[in-house]
C-alpha positions as CSV (number, residue, x, y, z in Angstrom):
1,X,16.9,-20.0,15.0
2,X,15.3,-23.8,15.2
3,X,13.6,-24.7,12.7
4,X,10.1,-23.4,14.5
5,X,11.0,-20.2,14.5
6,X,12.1,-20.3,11.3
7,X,8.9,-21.3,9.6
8,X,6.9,-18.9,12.0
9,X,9.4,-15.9,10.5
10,X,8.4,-17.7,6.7
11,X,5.1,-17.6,7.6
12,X,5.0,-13.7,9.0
13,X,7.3,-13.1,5.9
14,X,4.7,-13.9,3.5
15,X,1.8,-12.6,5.1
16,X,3.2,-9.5,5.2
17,X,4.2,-9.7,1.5
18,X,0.8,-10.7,0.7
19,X,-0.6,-7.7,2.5
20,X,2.1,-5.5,0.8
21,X,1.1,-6.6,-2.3
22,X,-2.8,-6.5,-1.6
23,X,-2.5,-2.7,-0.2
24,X,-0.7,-1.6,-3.6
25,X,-3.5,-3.4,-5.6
26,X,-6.1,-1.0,-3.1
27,X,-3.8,2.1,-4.0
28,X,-4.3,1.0,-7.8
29,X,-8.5,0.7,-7.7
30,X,-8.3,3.6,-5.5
31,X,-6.5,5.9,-8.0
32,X,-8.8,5.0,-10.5
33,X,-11.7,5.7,-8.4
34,X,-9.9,9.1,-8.2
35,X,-10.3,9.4,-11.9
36,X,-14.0,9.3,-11.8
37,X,-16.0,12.2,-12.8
38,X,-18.4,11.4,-10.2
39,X,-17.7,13.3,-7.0
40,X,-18.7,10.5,-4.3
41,X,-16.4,8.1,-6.0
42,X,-13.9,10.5,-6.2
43,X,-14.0,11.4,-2.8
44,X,-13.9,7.3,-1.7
45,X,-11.2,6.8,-3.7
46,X,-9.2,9.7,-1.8
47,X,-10.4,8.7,2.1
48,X,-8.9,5.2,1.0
49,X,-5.9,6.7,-0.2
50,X,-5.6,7.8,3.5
51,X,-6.3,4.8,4.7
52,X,-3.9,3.0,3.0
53,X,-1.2,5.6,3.6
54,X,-2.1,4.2,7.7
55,X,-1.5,0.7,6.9
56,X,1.4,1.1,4.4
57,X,3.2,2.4,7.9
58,X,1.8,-0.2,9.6
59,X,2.9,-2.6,7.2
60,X,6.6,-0.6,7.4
61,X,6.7,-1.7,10.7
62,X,6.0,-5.3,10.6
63,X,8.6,-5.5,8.1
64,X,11.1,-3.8,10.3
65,X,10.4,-6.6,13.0
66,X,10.4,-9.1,10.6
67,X,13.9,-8.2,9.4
68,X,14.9,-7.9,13.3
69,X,13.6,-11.5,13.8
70,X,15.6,-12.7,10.7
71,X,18.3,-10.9,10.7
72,X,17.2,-10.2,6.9
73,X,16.9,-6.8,4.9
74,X,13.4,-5.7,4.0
75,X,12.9,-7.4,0.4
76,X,13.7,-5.1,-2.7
77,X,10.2,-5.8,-3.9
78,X,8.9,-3.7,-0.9
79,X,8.8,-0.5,-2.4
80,X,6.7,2.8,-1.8
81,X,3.0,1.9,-2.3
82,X,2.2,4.9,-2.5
83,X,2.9,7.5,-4.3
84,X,2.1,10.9,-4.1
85,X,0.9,12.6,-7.2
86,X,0.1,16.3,-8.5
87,X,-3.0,16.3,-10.6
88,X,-2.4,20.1,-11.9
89,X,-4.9,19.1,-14.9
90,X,-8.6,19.3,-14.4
91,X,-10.5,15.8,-14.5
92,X,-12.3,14.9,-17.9
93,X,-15.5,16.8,-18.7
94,X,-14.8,19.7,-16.2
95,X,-12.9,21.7,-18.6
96,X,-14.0,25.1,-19.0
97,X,-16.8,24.8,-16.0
């Protein structure tokens, strides 16, 4: 690689790193908006959930052409961003309804 092509695969490198890292901070508000007692947050919090499910994969790819471009592994910090959970307990204040 010259040292164009190089910088252009920095560049997509931490783009894509930045959008990892912005998607799990979405996942994170998201969650908590999950939390809510209020059913149209709870329900916008869950629709992004789905949402960010799409672009995690998304993301999954561009770091799959990324690593083909630079002959790299995918960095250890990319990890699931999401994460699916079982909420067998019902939400707070909905108890005995």
């Amino acid at each position: 690689m010259d040292a164009k092509d190089d910088q252009l695969a920095q560049l997509l490198s931490l783009t894509t790193r930045s959008m990892t890292h912005l998607t799990a901070a979405l996942a994170e508000m998201s969650f908590e908006l999950m939390r809510s007692n209020d059913p149209p947050s709870h329900r916008a919090g869950q629709r992004m959930i789905d949402h960010l499910a799409e672009i995690s994969g998304e993301i999954d790819r561009q770091w799959a052409l990324i690593g083909g471009l630079t002959g790299q592994p995918i960095p250890e910090e990319k990890a699931e961003l999401l994460v699916e959970v079982q909420m067998d307990a019902p939400l707070a204040g909905t108890a005995g309804k």
